[in-house]
C-alpha positions as CSV (number, residue, x, y, z in Angstrom):
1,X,0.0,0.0,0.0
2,X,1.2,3.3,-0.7
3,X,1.3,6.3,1.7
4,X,1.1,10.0,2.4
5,X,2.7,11.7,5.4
6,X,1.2,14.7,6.4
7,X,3.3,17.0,8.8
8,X,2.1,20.3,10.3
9,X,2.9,23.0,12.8
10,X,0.6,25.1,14.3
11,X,0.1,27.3,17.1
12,X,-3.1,28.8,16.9
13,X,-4.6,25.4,15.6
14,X,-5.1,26.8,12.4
15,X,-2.9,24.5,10.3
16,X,-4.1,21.5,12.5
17,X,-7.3,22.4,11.1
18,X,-6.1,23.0,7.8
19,X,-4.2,19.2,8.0
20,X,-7.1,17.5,9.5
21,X,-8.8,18.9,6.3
22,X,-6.0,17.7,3.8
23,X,-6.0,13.9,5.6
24,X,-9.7,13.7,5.1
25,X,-9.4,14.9,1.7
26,X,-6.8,12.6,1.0
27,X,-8.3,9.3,2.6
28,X,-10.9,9.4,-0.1
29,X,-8.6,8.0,-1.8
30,X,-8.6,4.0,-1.6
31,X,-4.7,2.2,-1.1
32,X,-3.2,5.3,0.4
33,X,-2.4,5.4,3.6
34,X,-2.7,8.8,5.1
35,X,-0.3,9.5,8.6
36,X,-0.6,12.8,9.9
37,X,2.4,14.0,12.5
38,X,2.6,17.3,14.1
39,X,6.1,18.8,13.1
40,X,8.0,18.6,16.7
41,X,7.1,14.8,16.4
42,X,8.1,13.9,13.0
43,X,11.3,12.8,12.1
44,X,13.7,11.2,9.5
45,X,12.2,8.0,10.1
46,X,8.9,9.0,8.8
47,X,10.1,10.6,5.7
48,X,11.5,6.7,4.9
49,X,8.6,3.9,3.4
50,X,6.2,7.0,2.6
51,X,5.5,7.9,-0.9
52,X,5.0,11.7,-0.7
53,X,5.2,14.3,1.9
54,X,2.3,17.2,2.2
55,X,3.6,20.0,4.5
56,X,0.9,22.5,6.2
57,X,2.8,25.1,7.8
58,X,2.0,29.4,8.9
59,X,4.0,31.9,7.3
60,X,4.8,33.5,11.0
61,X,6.5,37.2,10.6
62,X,6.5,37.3,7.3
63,X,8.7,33.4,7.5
64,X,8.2,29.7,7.9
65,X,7.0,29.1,11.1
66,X,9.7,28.0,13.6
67,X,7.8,24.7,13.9
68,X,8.0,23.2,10.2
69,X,11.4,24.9,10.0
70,X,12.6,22.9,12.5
71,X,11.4,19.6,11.3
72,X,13.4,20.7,7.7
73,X,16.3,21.6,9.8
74,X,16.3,18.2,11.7
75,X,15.7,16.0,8.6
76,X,17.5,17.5,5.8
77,X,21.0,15.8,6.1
78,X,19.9,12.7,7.5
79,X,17.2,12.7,4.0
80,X,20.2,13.5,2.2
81,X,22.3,10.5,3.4
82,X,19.6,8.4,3.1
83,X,18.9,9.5,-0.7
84,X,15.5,10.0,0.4
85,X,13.8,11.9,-2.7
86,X,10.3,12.3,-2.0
87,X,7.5,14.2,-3.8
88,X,5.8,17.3,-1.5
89,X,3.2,19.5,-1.6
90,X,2.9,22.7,0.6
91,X,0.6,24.7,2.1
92,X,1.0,27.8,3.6
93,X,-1.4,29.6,6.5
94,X,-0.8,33.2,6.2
95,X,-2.4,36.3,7.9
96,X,-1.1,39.0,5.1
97,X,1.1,37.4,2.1
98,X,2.7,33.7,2.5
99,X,5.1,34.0,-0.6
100,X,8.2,34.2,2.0
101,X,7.4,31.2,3.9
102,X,6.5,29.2,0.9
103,X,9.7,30.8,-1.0
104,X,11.7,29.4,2.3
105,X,10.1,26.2,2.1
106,X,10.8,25.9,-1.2
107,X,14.3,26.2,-1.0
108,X,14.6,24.0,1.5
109,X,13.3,21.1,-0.2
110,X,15.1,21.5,-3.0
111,X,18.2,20.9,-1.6
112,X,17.0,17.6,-0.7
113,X,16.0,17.3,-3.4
114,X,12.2,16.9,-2.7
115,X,10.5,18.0,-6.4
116,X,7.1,19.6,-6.0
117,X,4.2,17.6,-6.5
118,X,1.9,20.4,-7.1
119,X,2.1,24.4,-6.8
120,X,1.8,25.6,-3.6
121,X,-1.3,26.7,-1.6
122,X,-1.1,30.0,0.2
123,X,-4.2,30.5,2.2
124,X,-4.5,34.0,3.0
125,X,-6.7,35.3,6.2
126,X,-9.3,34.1,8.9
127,X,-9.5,30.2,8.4
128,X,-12.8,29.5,6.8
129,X,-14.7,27.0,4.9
130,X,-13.2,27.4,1.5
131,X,-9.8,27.1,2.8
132,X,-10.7,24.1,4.2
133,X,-12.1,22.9,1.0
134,X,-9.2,23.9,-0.7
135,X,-6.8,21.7,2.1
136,X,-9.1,18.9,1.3
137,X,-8.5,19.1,-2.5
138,X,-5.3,19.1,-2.0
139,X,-5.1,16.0,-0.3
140,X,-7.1,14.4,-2.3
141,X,-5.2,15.6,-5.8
142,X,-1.6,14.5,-4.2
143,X,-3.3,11.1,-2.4
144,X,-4.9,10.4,-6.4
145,X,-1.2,11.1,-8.0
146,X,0.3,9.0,-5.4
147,X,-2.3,6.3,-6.2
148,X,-1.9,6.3,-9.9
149,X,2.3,6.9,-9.7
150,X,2.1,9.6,-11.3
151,X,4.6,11.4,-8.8
């Protein structure tokens, strides 16, 4: 069976929200199995066996939030060693403008090198309903291209 890890940070319980949204999205999807880990208890060890990676982080003063940067920080050169090269998809939470923290992310992964599965999602504002819908179509896109190998 194939699988999905979602990680997330959150503070304000925004992005859980946002992941909870993007899991059930995604476990529409039959023969994916969907894990969802908040970023301070991910690791290396989750990245391995998974077959894509869909990151919901807050762009936090105008950055990636400490959280999910800390989860790339602690993962990138043991991904590396491992040749770990695994699709993502990201999602940004931002109050004003998210470009930064999804530019940071960005870069990040590509020095994994991660390849993007899909553009990313900036979500811009109060959490509502269509940003949760759009969480959920996300996780139901990547689970689908996951399904189908297409990533």
């Amino acid at each position: 069976m194939k699988s999905l890890l979602i990680v997330y940070h959150s503070q304000s319980g925004s992005c859980a929200r946002l992941a909870g949204a993007a899991r059930e999205g995604a476990g529409t999807e039959p023969g994916v199995e969907i894990l969802l880990k908040r970023a301070w208890d991910a690791g290396v060890a989750d990245l391995q066996g998974v077959d894509g990676l869909l990151l919901v982080a807050a762009e936090n003063s105008g950055a990636l939030s400490g959280g999910m940067k800390d989860f790339l920080d602690r993962t990138f050169y043991p991904a590396i060693d491992r040749a770990l090269v695994l699709p993502y998809a990201l999602l940004v939470s931002a109050g004003n403008d998210g470009r930064n923290a999804a530019r940071q992310a960005g870069r990040i992964l590509s020095g994994y090198p991660f390849p993007a599965a899909a553009e990313t999602v900036i979500l811009r504002g109060e959490l509502d309903a269509a940003q949760l819908q759009a969480a959920a179509e996300l996780g139901m896109a990547f689970a689908a291209g996951i399904a189908m190998g297409i990533f």
